[in-house]
N, CA, C and O atoms as a MOPAC input file, in Angstrom:
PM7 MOZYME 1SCF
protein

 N      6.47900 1    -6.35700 1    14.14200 1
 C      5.49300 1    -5.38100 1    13.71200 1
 C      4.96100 1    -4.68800 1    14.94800 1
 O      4.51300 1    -5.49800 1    15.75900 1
 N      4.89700 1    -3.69900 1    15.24400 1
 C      4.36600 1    -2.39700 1    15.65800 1
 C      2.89400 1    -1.96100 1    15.98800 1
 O      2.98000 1    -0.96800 1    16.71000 1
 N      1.75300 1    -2.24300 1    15.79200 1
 C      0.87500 1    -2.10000 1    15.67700 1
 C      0.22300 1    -1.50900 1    17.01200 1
 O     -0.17200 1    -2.10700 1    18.01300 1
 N      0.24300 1     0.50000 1    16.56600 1
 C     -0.14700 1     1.48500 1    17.63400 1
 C     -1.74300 1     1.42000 1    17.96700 1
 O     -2.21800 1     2.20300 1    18.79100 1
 N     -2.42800 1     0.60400 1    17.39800 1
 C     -4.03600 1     0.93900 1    17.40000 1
 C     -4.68100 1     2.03200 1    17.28100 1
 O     -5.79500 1     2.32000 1    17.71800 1
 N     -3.66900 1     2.88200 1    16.43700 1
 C     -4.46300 1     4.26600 1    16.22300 1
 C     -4.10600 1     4.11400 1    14.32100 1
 O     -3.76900 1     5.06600 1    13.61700 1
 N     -4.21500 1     3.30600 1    14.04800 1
 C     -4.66900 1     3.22400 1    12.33600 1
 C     -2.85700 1     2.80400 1    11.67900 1
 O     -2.55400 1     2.68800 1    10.49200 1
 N     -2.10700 1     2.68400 1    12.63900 1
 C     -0.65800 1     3.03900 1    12.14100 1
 C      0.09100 1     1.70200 1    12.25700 1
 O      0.32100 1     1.32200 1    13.40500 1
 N      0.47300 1     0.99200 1    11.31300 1
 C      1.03300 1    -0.25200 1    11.99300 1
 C      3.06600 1     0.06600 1    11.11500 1
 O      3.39500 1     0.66000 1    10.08800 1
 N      3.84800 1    -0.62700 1    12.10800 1
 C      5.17800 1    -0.18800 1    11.89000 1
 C      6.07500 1    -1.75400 1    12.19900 1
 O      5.83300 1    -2.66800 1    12.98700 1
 N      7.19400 1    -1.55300 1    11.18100 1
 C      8.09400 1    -2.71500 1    11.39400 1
 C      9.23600 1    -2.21200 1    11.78500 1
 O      9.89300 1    -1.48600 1    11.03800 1
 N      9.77100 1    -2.65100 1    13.46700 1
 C     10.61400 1    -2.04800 1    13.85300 1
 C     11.94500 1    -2.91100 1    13.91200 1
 O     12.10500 1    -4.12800 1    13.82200 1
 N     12.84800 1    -1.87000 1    14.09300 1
 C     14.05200 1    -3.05100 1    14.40700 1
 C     14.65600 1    -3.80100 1    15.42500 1
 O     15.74400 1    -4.36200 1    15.55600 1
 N     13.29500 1    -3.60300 1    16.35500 1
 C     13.67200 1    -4.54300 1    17.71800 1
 C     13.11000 1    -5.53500 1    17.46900 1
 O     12.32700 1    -5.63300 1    16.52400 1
 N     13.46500 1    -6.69900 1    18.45800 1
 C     12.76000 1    -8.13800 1    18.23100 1
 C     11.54900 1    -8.25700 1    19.28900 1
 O     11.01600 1    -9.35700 1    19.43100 1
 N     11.12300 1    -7.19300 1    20.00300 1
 C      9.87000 1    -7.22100 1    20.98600 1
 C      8.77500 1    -8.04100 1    19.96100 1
 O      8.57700 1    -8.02400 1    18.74600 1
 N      8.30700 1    -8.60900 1    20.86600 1
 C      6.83800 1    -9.23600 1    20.35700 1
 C      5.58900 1    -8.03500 1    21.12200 1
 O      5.63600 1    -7.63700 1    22.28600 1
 N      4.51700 1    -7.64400 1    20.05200 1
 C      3.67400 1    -6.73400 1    20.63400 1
 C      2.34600 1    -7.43400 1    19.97700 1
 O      2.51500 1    -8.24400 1    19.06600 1
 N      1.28800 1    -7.18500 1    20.34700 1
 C     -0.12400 1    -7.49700 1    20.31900 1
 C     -0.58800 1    -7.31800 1    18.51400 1
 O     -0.56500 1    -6.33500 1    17.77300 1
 N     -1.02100 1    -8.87200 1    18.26700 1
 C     -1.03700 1    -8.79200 1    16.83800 1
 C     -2.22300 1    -8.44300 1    16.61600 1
 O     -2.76400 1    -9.19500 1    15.80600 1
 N     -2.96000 1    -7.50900 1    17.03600 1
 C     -4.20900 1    -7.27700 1    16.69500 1
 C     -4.25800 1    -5.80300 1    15.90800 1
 O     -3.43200 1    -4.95500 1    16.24600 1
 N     -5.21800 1    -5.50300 1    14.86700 1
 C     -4.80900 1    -4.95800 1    13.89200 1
 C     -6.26500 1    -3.76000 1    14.04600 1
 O     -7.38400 1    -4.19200 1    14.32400 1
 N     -6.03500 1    -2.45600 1    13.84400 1
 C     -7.03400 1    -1.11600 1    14.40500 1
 C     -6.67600 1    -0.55500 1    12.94500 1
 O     -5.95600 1     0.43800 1    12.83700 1
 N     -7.09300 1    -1.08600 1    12.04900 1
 C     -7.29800 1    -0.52100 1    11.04600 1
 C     -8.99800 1    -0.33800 1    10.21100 1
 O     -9.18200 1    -0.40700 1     8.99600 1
 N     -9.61500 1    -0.19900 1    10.82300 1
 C    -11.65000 1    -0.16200 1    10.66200 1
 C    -11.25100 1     1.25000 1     9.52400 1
 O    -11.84600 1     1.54800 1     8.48800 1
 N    -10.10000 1     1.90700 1    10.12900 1
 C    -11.14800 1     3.73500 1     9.30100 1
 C    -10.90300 1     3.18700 1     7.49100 1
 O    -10.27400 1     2.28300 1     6.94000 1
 N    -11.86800 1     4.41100 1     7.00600 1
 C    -11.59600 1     4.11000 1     5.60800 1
 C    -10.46400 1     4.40500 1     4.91300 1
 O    -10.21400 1     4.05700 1     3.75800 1
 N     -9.50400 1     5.32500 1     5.94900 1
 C     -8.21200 1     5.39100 1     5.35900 1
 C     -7.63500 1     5.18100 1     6.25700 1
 O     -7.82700 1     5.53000 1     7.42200 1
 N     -6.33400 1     4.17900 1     5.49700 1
 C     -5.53200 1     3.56300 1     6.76900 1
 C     -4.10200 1     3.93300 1     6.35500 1
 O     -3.57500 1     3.70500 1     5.26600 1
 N     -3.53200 1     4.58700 1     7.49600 1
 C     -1.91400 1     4.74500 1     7.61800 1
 C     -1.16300 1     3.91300 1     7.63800 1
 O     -1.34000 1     3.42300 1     8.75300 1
 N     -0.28900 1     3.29000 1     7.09900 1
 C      0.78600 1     2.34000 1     7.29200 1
 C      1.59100 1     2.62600 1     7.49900 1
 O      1.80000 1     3.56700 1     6.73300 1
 N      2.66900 1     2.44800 1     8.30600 1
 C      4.16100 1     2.88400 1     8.32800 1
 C      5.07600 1     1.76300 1     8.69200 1
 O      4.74500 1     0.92900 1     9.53400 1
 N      6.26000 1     1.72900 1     8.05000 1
 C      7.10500 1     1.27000 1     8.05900 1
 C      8.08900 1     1.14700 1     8.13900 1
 O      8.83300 1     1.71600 1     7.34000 1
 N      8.78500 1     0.01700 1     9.54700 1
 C     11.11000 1     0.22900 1     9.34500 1
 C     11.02000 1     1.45700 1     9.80800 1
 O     10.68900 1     2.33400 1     9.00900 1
 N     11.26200 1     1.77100 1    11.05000 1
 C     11.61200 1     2.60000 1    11.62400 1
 C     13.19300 1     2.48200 1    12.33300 1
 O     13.36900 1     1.88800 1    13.39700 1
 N     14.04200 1     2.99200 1    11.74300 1
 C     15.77100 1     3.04000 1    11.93700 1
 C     16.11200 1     4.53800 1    13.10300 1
 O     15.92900 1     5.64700 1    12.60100 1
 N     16.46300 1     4.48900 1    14.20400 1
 C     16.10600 1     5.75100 1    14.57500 1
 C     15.53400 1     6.48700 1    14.86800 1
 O     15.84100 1     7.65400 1    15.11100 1
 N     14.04400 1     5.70800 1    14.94300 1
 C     12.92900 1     6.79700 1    15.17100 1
 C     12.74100 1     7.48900 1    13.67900 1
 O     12.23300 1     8.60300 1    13.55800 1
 N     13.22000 1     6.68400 1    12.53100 1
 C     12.82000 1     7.58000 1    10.79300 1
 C     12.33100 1     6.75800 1    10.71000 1
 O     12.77500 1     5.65900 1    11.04200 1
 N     10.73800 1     7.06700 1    10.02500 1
 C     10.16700 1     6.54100 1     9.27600 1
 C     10.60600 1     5.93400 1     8.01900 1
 O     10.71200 1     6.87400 1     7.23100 1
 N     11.02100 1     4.46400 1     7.22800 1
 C     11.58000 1     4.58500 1     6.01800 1
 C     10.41300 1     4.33900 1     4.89100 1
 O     10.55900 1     4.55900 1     3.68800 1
 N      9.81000 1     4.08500 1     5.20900 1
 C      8.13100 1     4.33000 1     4.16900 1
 C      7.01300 1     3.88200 1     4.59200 1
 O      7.01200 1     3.06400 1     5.51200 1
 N      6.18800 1     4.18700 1     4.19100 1
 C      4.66900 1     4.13000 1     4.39300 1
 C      3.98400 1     4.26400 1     3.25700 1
 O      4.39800 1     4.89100 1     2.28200 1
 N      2.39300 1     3.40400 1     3.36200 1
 C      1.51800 1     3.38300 1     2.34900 1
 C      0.41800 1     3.96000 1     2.71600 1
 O      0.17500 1     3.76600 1     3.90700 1
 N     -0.43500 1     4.66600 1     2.10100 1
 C     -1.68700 1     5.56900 1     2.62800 1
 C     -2.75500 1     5.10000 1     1.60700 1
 O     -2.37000 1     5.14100 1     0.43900 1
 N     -3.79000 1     4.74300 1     1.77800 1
 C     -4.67000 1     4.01300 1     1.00400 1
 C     -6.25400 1     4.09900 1     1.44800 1
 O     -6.60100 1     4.17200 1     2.62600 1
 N     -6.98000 1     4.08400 1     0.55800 1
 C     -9.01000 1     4.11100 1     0.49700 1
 C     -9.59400 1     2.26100 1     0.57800 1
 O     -9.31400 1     1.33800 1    -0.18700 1
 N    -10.12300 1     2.26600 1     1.32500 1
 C    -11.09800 1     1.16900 1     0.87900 1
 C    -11.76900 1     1.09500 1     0.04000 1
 O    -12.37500 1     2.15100 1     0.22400 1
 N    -12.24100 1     0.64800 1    -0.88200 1
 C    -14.14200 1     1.34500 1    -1.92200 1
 C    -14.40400 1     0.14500 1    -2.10200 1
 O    -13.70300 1    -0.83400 1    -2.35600 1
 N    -15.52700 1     0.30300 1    -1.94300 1
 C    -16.56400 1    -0.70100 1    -2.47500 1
 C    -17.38000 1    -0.32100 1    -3.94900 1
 O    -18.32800 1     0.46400 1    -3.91900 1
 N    -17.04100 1    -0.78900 1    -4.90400 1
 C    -18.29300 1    -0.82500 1    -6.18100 1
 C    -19.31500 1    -1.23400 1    -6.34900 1
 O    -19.45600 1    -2.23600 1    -5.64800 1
 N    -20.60800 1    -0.90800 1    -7.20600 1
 C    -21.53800 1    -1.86700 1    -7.15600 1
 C    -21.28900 1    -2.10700 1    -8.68600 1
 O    -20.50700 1    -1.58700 1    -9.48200 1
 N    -22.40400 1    -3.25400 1    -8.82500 1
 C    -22.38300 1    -3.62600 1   -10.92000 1
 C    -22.71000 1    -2.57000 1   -11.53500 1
 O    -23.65700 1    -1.85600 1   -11.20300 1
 N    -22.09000 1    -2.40200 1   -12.32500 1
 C    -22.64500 1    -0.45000 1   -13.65500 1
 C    -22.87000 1    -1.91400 1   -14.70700 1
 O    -23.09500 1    -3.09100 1   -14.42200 1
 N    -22.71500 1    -1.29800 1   -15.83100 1
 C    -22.64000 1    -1.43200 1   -17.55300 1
 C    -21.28900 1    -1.68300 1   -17.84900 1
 O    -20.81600 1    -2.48600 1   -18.65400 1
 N    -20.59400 1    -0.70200 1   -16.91000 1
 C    -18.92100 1    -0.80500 1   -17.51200 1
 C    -18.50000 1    -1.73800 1   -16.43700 1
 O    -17.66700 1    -2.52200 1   -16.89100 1
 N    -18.77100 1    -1.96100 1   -15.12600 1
 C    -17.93900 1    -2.99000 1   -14.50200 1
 C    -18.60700 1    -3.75500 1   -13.32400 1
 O    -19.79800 1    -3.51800 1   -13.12300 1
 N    -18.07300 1    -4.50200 1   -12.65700 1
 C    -18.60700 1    -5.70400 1   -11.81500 1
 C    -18.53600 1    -5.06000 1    -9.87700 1
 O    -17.67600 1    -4.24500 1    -9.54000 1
 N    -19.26400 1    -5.45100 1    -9.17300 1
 C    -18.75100 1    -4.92800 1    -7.57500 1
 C    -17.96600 1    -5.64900 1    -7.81400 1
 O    -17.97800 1    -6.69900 1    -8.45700 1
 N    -16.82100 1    -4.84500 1    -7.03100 1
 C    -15.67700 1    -5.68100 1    -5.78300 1
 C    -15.54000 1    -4.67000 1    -5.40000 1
 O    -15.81400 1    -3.52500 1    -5.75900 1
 N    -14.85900 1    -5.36100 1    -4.23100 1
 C    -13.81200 1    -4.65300 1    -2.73000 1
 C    -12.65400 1    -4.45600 1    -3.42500 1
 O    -12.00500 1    -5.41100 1    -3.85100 1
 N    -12.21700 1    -2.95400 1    -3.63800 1
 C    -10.96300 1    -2.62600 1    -4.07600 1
 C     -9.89800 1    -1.39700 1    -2.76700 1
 O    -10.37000 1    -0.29400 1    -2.49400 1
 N     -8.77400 1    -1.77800 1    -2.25400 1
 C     -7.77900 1    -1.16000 1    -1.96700 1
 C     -7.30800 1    -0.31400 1    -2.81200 1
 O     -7.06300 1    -0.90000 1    -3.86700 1
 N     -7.06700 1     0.76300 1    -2.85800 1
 C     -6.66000 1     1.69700 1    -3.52300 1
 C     -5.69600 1     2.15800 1    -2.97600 1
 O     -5.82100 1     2.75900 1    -1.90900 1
 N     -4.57400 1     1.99900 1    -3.53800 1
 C     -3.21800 1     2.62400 1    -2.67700 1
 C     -2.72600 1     4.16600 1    -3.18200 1
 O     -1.98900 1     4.36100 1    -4.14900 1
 N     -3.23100 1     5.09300 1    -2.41200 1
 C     -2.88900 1     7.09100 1    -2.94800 1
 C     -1.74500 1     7.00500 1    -3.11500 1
 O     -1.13500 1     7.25700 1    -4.15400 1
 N     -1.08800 1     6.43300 1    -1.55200 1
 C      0.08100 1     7.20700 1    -1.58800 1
 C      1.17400 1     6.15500 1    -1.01900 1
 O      0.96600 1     5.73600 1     0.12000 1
 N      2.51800 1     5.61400 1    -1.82800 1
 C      3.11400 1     4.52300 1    -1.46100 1
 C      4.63100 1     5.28000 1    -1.51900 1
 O      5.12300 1     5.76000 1    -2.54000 1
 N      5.19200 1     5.27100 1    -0.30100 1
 C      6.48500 1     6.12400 1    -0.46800 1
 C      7.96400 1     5.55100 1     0.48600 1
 O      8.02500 1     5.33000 1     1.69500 1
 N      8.68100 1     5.46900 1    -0.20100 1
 C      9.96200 1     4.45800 1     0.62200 1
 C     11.54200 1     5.87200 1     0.11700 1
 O     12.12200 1     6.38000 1    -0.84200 1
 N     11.48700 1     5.84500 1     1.70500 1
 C     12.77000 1     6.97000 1     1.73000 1
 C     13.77700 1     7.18200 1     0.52800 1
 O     13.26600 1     6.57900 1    -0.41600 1
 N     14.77700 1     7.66300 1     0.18300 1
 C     15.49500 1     7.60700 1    -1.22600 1
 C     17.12800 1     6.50400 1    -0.15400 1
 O     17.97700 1     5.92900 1    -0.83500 1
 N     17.15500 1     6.48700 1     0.44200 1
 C     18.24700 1     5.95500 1     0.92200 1
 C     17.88300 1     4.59100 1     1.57600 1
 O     18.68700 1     3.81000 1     2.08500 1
 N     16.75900 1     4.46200 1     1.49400 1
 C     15.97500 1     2.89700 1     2.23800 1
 C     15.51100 1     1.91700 1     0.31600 1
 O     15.29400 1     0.82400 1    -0.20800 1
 N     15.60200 1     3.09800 1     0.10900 1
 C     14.94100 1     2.11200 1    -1.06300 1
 C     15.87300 1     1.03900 1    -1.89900 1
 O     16.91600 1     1.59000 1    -2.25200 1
 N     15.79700 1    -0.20800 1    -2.27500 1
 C     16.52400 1    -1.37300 1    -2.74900 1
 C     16.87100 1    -2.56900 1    -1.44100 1
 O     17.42600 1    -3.66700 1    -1.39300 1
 N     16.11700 1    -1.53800 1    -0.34500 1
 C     16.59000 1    -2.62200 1     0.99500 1
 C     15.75600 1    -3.01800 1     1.65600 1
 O     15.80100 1    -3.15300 1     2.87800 1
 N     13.98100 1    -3.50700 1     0.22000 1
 C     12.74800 1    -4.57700 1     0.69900 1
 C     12.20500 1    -3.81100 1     1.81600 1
 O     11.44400 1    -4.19400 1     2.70500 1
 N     12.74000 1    -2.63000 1     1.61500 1
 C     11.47400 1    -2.02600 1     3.05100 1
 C     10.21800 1    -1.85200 1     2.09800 1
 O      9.20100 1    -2.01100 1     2.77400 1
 N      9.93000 1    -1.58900 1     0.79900 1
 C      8.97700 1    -1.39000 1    -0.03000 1
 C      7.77200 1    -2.96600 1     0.13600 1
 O      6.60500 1    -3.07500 1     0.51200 1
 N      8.93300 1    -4.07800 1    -0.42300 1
 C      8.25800 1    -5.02500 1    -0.39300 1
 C      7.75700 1    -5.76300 1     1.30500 1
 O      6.83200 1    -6.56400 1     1.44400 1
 N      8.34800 1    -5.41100 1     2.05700 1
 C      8.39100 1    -5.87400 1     3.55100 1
 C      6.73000 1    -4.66100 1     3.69600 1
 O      5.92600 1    -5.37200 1     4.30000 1
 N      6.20400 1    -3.61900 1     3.47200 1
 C      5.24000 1    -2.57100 1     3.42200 1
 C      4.47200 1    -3.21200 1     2.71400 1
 O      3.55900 1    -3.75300 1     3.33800 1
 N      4.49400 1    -3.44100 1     1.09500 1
 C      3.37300 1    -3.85600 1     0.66700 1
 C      2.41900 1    -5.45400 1     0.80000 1
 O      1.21600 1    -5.60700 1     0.59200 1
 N      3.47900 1    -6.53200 1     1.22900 1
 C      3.39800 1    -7.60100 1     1.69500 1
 C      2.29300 1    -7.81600 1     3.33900 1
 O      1.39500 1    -8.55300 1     3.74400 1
 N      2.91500 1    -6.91400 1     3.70600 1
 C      1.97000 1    -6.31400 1     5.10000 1
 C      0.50800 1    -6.19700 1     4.54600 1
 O     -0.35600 1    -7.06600 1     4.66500 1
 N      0.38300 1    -5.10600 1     3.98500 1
 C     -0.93200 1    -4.77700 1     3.52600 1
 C     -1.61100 1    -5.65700 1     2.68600 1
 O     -2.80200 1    -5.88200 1     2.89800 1
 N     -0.92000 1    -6.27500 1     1.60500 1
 C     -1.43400 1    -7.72900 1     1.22500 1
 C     -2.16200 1    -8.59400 1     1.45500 1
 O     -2.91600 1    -9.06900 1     0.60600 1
 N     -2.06500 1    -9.12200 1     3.08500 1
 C     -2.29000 1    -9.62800 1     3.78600 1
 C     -3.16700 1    -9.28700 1     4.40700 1
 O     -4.09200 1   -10.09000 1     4.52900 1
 N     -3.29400 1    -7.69900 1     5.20200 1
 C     -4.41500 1    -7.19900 1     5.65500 1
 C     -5.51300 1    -7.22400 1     4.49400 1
 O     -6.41800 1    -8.04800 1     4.36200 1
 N     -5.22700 1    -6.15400 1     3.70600 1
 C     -6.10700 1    -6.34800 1     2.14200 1
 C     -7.27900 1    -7.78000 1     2.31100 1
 O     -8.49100 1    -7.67600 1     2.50200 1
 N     -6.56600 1    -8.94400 1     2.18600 1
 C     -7.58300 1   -10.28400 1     1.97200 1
 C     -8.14700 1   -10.37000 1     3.04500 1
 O     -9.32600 1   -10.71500 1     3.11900 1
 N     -7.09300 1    -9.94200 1     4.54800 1
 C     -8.03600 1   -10.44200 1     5.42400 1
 C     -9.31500 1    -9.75600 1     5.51600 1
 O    -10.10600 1   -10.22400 1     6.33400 1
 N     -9.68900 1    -8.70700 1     4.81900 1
 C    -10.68500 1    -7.66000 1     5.06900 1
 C    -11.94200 1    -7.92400 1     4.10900 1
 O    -13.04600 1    -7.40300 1     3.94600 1
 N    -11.06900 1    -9.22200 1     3.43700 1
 C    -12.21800 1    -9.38000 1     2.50300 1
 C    -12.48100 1    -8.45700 1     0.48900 1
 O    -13.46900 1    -8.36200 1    -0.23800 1
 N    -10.87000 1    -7.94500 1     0.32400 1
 C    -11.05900 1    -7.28000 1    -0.55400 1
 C    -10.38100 1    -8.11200 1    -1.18000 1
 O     -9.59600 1    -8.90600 1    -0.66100 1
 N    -10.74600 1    -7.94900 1    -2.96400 1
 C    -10.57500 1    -8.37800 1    -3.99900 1
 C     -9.26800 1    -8.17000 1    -4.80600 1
 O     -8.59600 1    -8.90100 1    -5.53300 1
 N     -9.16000 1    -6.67700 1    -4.32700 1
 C     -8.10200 1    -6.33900 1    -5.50200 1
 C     -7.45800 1    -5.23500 1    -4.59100 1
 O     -8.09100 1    -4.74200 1    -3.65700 1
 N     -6.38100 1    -4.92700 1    -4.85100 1
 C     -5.47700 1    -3.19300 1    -4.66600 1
 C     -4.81000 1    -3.00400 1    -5.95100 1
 O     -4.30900 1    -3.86300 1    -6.67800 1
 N     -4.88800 1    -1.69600 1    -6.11900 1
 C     -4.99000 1    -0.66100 1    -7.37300 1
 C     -3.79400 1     0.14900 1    -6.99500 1
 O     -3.07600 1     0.03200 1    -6.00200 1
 N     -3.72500 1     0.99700 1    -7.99100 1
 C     -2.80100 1     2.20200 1    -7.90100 1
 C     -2.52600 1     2.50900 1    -8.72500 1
 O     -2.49200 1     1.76800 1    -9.70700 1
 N     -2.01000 1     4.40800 1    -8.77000 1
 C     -1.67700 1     5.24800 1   -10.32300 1
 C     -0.45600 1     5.05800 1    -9.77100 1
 O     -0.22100 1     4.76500 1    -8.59900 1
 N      0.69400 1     5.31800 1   -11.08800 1
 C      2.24800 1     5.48000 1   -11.05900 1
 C      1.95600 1     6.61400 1   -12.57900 1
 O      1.01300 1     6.89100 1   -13.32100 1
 N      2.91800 1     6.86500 1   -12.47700 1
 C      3.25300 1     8.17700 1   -13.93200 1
 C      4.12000 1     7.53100 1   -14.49100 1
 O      5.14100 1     7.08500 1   -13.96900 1
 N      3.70800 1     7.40900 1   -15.83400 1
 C      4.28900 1     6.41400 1   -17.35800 1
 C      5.55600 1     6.94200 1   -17.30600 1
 O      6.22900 1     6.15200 1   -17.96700 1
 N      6.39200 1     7.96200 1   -16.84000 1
 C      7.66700 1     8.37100 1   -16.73000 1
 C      8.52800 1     7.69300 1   -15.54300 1
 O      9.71300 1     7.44600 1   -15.76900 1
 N      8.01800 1     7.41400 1   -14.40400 1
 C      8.54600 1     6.67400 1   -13.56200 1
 C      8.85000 1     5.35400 1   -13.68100 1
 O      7.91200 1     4.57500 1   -13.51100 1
 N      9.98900 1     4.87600 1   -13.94600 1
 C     10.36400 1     3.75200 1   -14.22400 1
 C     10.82300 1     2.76800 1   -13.48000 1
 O     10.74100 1     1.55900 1   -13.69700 1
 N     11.43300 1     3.46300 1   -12.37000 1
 C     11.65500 1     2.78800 1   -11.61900 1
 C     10.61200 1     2.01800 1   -10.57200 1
 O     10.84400 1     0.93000 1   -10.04600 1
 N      9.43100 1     2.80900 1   -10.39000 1
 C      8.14600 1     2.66300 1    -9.53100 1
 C      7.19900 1     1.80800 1   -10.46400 1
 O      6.52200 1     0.90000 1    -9.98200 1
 N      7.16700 1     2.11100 1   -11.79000 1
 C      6.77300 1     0.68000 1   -12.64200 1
 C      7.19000 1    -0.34100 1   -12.62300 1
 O      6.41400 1    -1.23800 1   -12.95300 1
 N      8.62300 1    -0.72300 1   -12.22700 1
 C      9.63800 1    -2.15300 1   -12.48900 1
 C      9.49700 1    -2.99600 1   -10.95000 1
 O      9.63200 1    -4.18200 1   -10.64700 1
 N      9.11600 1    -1.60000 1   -10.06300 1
 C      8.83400 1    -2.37100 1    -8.85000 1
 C      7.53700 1    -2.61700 1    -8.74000 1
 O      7.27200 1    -3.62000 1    -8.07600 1
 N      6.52200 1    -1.94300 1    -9.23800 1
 C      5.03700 1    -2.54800 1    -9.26200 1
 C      5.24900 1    -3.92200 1   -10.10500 1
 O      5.06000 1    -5.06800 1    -9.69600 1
 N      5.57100 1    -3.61800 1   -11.04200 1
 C      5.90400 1    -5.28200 1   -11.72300 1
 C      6.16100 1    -5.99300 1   -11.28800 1
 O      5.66600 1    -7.07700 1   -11.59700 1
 N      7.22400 1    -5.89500 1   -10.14600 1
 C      7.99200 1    -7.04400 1    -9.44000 1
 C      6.85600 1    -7.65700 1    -8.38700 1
 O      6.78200 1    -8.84400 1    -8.06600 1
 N      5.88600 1    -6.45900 1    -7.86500 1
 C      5.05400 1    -7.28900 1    -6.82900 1
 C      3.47900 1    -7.90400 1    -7.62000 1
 O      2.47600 1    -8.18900 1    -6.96600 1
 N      3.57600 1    -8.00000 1    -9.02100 1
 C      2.82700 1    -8.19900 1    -9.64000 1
 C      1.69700 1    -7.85300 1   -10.00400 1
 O      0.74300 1    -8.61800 1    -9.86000 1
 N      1.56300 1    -6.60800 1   -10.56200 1
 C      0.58700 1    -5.72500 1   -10.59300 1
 C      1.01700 1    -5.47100 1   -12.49600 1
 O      2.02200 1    -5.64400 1   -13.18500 1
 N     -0.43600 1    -4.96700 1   -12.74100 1
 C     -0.32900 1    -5.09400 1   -13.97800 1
 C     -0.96500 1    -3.92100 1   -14.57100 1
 O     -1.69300 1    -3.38700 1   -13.73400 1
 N     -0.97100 1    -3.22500 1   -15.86300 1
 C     -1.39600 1    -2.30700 1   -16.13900 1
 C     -3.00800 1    -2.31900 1   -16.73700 1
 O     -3.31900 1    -3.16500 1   -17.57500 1
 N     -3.65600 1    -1.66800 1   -16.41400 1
 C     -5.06900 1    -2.03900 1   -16.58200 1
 C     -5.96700 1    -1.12900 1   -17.50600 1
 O     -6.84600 1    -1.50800 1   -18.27900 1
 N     -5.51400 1     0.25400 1   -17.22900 1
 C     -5.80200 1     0.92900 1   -18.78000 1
 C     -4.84800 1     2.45600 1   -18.79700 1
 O     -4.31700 1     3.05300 1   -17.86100 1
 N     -4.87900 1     2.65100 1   -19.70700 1
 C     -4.24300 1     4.03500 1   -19.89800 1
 C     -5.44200 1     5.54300 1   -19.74800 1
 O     -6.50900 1     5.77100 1   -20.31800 1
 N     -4.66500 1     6.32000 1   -18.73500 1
 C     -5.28300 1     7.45900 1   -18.79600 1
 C     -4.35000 1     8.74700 1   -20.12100 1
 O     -3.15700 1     8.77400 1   -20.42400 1
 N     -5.20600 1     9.41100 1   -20.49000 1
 C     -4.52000 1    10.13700 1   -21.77300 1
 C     -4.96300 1    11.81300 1   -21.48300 1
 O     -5.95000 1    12.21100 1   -20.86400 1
 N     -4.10200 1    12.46600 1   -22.01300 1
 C     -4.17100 1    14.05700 1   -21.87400 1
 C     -3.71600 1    14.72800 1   -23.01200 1
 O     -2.82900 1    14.23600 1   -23.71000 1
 N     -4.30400 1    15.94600 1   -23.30300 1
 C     -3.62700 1    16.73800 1   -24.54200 1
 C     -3.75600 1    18.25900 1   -23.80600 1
 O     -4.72600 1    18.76900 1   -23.24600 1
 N     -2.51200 1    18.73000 1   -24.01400 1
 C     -2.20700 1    19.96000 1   -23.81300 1
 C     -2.94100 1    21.22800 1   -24.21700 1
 O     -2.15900 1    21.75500 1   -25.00800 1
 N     -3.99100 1    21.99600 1   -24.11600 1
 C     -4.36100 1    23.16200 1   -25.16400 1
 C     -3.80700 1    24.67500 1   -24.87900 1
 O     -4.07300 1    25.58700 1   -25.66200 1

């Protein structure tokens, strides 16, 4: 692992050992990942939030993952899961509860892999055309 101290941490394909200390404080943190060549083969882009108690729900520390993206020619070769496993890990160490994320009910393939890292569907958003 890679870790530039400017918010960006990367899994490279050398076997260097580099400084495991982790510069991720901002509220949005860059991830990147598997770098073949100097290509990026994916990265996750994500919010911290904190909730407090409403009527409708409880505080926690939630990860919110915007933006989770693994090259079209990297993908099936665990650079996805080798990325989200990373952040996993950071995630608890930070003290958060949960990580979230939208996918589009048409994407199937990005559902079967949220499934696989065990994530579950939590409610449906709905739209009507006028």
């Amino acid at each position: 692992v890679d870790e530039t101290g400017d918010g960006k941490v990367g899994l490279t394909n050398d076997n260097d050992t580099h400084n495991n200390e982790k510069d991720l404080s901002d509220e949005a943190h860059n991830i990147q990942n598997d770098k073949q060549n100097e290509k990026v083969l994916g990265y996750i882009f994500g919010v911290c939030e904190e909730t407090q108690d409403t009527t409708n729900t409880y505080a926690h520390k939630n990860f919110y993952i915007d933006d989770f993206c693994v090259d079209e020619n990297a993908r099936g070769k665990h650079v996805g899961t080798t990325l989200y496993d990373y952040v996993k890990v950071y995630v608890k160490e930070q003290g958060y509860d949960r990580i979230t994320l939208h996918v589009w009910s048409f994407n199937e393939a990005a559902r079967k892999f949220y499934d696989s890292l065990g994530f579950f569907e939590t409610y449906t958003a709905m739209e009507q055309k006028v």
